[in-house]
C-alpha positions, -999 to +999 in steps of 0.1 A: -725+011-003-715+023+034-681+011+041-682-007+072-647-013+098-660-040+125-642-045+158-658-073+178-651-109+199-665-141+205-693-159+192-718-129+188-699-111+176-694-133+148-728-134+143-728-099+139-706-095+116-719-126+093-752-102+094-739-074+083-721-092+049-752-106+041-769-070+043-750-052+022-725-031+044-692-030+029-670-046+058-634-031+044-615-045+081-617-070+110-606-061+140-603-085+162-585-095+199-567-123+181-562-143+153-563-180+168-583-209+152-603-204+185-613-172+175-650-171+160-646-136+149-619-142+136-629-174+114-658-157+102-638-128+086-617-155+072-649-174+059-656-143+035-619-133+026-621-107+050-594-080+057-582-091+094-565-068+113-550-069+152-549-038+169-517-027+167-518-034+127-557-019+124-536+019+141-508+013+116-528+015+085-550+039+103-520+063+104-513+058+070-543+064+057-546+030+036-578+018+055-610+040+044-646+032+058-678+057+069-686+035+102-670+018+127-687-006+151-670-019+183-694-048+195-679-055+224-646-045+216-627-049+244-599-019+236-607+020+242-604+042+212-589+080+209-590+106+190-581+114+162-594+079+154-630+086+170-640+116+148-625+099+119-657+081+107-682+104+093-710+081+103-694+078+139-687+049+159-713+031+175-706+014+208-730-019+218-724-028+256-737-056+271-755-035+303-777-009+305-768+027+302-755+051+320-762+029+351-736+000+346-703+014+329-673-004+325-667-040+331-691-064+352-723-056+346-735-089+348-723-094+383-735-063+400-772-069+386-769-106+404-750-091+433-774-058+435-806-082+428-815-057+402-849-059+386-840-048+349-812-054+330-805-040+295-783-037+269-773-006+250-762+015+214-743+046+220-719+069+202-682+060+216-660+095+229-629+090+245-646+079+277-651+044+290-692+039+282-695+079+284-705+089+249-744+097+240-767+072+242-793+060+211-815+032+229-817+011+257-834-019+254-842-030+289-860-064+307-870-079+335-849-106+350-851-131+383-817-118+397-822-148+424-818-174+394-792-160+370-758-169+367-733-146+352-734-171+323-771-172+316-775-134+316-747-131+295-764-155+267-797-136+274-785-102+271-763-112+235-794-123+220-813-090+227-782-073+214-777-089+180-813-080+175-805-044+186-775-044+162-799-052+131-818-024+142-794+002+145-775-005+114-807-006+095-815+025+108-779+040+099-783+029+062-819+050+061-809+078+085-774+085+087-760+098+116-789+092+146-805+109+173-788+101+208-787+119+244-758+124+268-761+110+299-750+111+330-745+092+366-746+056+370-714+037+380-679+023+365-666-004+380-630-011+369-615-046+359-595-049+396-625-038+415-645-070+398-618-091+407-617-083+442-655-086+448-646-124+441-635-129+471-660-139+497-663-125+522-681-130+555-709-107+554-718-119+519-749-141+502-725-165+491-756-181+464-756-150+450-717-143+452-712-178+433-741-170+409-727-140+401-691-153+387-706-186+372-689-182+340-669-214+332-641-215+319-634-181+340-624-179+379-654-183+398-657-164+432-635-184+465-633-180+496-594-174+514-588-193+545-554-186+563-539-167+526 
């Protein structure tokens, strides 16, 4: 049985790793953002007796060599991994971001497809390398979307449902194939976690439907408007 270490968040990706438990991947760690009774991630692990790990704990045992696994799986993970812990796995690490590939890197993808009235979205598998969203890409699995009706919210729901799906593909494949085929990539865009912040701010050239659409995500900061600081 492939020993499995999953990093993940939120509700998906407690769905996620629930999935993988009852497929027979050997899940020897959670790593999680945190260990709150809030946490669904979290819960899950503890449903099944789980070994849960924080970060700082998961690079601790790392370093000492207690924690053994073939594949790790950052669904949505929000921390960025370096070597020598990427080439550690011999099955690799396998990324899934919620955007399509390389064209939306980095944070905010949901916003700049609104913003951009972008006719596609996606959401994507790749192997991770010490980049942010860089490494080489195994499948994008792209739709159509009404950019003039989303919310940040909706899209978000919408894209997570694709990608669980895509998850169940990917590490069914793994169990058959091993290590799959993928493509480097280049282009696209990164947009930082500041740089989404400041696009918040309306300003007066801007659709303001689409600005608020855009950073719907209760219970998150929405996008404002500054009048006299």
């Amino acid at each position: 049985m492939n020993k499995l270490l999953f990093m993940g968040r939120k509700s998906y990706g407690a769905e996620a790793l629930e999935w993988c438990i009852e497929n027979g991947w050997d899940v020897v760690a959670v790593v999680t953002d945190d260990h709150q009774e809030s946490s669904p991630t979290a819960n899950t692990a503890r449903k099944f007796g789980l070994n849960l790990l924080d970060y700082d704990s998961f690079i601790e045992d790392i370093d000492s060599s207690s924690l053994k696994f073939d594949l790790i799986v950052s669904y949505v993970y929000w921390k960025i991994l370096k070597k020598p812990l990427i080439q550690a796995p011999r099955l690799g690490i396998l990324n899934f971001h919620p955007a399509p590939l390389p064209d939306l890197r980095g944070v905010g993808g949901f916003n700049l497809a609104i913003l951009e009235n972008h006719k596609t979205f996606g959401v994507t598998v790749h192997y991770m390398d010490e980049g942010i969203d860089t490494g080489p890409v195994i499948e994008v699995d792209r739709f159509t979307i009404d950019a003039k009706s989303e919310t940040a919210q909706s899209l978000e729901r919408k894209s997570h449902k694709r990608m669980v799906e895509l998850f169940k593909k990917t590490l069914n494949r793994v169990k058959k194939e091993g290590i799959l085929p993928s493509e480097n990539m280049t282009g696209g865009r990164h947009l930082s976690r500041q740089e989404m912040e400041e696009l918040k701010n309306i300003q007066p050239e801007d659709d303001v439907d689409a600005k608020i659409r855009a950073f719907w995500f209760p219970p998150y900061d929405g996008a404002y408007v500054e009048i006299n600081g």
